[in-house]
N, C-alpha and C positions, 0 to 999 in steps of 0.2 A: 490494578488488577492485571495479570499476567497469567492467560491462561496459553502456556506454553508447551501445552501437550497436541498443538493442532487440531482443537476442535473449535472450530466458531461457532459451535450450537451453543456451548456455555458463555459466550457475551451476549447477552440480552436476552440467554434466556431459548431461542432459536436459532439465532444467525442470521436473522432477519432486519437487525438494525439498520438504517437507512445511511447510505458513505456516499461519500464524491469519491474518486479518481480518476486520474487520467491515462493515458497511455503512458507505458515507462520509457518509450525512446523521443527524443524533442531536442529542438537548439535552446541552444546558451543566445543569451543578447551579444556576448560576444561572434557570434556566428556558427562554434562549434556545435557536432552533435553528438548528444552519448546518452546512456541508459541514466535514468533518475532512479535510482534501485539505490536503498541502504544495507547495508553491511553490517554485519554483529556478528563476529567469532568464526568467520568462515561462510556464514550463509547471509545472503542476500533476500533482502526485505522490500516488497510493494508500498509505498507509503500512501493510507487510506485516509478518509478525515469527516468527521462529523458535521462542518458547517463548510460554505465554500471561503469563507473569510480565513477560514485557518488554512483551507487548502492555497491560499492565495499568496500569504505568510511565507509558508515552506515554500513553494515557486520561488517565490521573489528573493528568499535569505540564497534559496539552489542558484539564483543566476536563469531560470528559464524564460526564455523568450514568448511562448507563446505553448496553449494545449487549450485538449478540449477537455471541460467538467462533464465526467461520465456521475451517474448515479445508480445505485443501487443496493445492495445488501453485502454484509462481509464473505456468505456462504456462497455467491454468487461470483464473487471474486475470487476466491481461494477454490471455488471449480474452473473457472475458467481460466486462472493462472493454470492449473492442473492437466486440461486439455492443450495448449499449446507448450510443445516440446521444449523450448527453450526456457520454459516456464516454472517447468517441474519442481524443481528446486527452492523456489521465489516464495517464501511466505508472507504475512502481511502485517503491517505495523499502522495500529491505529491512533493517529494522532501525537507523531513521533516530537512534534514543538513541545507535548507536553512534560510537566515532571515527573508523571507515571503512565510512560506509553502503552497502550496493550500489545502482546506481542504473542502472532498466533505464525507456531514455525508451517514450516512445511510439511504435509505428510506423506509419508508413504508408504505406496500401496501394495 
């Protein structure tokens, strides 16, 4: 399901389905530190996730050293990417390990 119009009210129905995330800037085990943010055709993507098992998965294939599991809702996210400036841009990608990610871009306003 790829609902690629920017609206997370149409997964689940509301936008209320329940995600981990974490912050997108963190170290690498190697020591470096950079943005955890996925990329697809120019725009950059939040990667969200449904259980923390999976979110733990993705960490670990990215190389991160350490974060904190946030929870919450996809609409919650995709506002609050939208309030911070650097953010605007940042859509969100749910459960990007898997074979059909959902993939909700940016909007704007």
């Amino acid at each position: 399901m790829d609902t690629s119009d920017g609206t997370a009210t149409r997964f689940g129905g509301n936008g209320e389905v329940k995600v981990f995330y974490s912050t997108p800037f963190g170290d690498t085990n190697d020591g470096e530190q950079r943005l955890f943010l996925l990329e697809r055709e120019g725009v950059r993507y939040m990667p969200v996730f449904r259980s923390v098992d999976s979110m733990k998965e993705f960490y670990g294939r990215m190389n991160r050293a350490a974060y904190t599991i946030l929870e919450g809702d996809v609409q919650t996210v995709m506002d609050t990417n939208r309030s911070i400036e650097p953010m605007k841009d940042v859509g969100v990608v749910i459960e990007p390990l898997t074979a059909s990610p959902v993939i909700l871009t940016p909007r704007s306003d």
